[in-house]
C-alpha positions as CSV (number, residue, x, y, z in Angstrom):
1,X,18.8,-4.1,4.6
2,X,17.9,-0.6,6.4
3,X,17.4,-0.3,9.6
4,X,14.8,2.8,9.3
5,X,11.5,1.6,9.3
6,X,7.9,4.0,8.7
7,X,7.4,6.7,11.2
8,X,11.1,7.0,12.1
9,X,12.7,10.4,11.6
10,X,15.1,10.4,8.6
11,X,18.3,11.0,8.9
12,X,19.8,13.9,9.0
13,X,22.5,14.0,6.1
14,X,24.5,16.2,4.4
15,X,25.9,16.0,1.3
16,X,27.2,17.4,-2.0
17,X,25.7,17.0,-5.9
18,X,26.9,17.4,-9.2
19,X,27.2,20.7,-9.1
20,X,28.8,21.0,-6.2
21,X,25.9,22.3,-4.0
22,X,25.2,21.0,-0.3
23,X,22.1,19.4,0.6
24,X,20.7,18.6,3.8
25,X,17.6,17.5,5.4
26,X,16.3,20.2,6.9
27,X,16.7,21.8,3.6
28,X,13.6,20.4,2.4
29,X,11.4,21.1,5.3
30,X,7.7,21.8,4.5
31,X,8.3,19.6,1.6
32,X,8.1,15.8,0.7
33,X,11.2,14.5,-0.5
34,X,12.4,11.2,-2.3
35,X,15.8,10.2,-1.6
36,X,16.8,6.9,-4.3
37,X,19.9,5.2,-3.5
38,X,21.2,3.9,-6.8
39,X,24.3,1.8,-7.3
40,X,26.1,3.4,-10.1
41,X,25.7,6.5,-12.3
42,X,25.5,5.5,-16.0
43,X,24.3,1.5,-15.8
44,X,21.2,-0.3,-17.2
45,X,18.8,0.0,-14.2
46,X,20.1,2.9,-12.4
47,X,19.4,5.1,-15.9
48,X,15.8,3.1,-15.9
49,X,15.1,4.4,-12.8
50,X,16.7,8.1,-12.8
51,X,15.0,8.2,-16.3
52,X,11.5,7.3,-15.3
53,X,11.8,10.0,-12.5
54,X,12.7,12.8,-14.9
55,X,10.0,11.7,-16.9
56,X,7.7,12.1,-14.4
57,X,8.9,14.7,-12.9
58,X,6.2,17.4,-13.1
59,X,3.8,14.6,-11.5
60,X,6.3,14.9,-8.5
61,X,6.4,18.7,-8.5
62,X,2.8,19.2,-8.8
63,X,2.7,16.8,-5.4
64,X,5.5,19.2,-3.6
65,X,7.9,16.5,-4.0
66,X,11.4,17.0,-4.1
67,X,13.2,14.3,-5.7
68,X,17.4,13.6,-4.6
69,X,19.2,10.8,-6.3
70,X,22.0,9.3,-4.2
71,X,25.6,6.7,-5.1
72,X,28.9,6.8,-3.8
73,X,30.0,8.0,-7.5
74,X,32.4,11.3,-8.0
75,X,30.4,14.4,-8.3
76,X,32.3,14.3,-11.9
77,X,30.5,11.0,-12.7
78,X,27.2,12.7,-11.5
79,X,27.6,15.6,-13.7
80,X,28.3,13.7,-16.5
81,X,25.0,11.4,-15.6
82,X,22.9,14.7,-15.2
83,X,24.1,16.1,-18.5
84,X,23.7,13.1,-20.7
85,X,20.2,12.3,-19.3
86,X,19.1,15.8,-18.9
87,X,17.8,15.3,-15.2
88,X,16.4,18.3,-13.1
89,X,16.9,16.8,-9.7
90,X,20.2,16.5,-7.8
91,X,22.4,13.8,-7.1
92,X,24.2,13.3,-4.3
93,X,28.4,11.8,-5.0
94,X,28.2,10.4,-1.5
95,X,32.2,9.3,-2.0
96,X,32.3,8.8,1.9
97,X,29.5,7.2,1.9
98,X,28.2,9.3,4.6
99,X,24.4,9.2,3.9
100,X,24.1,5.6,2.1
101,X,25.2,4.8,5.7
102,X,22.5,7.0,7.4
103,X,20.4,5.3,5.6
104,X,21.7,1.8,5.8
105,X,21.7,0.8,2.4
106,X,25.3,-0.3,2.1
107,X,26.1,-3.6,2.8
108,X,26.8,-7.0,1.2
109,X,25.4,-8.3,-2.4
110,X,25.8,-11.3,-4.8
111,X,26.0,-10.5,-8.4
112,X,27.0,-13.5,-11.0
113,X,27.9,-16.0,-8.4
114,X,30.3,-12.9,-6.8
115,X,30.3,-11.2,-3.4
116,X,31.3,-7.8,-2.8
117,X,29.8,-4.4,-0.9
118,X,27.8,-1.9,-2.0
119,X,24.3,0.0,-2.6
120,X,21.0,-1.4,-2.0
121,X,19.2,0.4,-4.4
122,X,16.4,1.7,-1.9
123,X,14.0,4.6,-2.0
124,X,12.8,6.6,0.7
125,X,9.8,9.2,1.2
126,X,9.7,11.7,3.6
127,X,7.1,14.2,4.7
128,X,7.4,18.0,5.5
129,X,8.1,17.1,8.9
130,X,11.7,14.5,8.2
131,X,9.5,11.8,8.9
132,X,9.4,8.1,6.7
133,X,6.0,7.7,5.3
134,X,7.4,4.8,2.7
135,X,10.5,2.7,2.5
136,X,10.8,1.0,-0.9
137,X,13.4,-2.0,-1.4
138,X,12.2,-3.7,-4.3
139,X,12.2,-1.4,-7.1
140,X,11.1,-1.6,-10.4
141,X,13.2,0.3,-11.9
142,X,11.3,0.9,-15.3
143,X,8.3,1.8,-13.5
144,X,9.7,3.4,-10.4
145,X,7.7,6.8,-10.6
146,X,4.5,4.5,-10.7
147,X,5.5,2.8,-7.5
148,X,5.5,6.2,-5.7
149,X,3.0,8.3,-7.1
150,X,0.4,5.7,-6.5
């Protein structure tokens, strides 16, 4: 679905979390940061995945990893996410979809025989210096912490 591949710069994004805080690329400079696109605050897989992060989450901090969720849900939505789960990373309520687009992970997806737009859930790494060192498109949500701390 994206058009980034390995090696290519990230984008540079801006955007705003649940506590109304901006982020931006080159605010993580000198660190490695994982930006997971998830479809919607609050469902089955996307608290899997956002769950196994937290719970791993020293792992990532002992690596000098940053960790940034991202969906095109309200920043109320997010908040409400964050609190209920107890996460201590940010999430991104990319309403204008500004960075899923960056990124390319919006586009077209079947679900029950229907068709209709929205997030590939897609996780990226990036090095200290912006640049891709992983694109993952198949996640397994339950286990997604495994797939990048391998």
């Amino acid at each position: 679905m994206t058009h980034l591949k390995i090696g290519d710069q990230a984008p540079n994004f801006s955007g705003v979390d649940q506590n109304g805080k901006e982020h931006t690329l080159a605010d993580y400079k000198g660190k490695k940061l994982v930006v997971f696109f998830y479809p919607k605050a609050n469902t089955p897989g996307c608290t899997a995945e956002a769950c196994d992060l937290r719970d791993n989450y020293e792992r990532f901090k002992a690596a000098n990893y940053e960790l940034l969720g991202v969906s095109a849900d309200t920043i109320n939505a997010q908040k409400k996410f964050e609190e209920k789960y107890n996460f201590p990373f940010a999430l991104l309520a990319d309403e204008d979809k500004s960075v899923i687009e960056a990124f390319g992970v919006w586009g077209p997806k079947k679900f029950m025989g229907k068709e209709y737009d929205g997030i590939h859930r897609t996780t990226f790494v990036i090095n200290e210096n912006g640049v891709l060192t992983d694109i993952i498109t198949d996640v397994k949500t339950k286990a997604h912490a495994a797939q990048l701390l391998k």
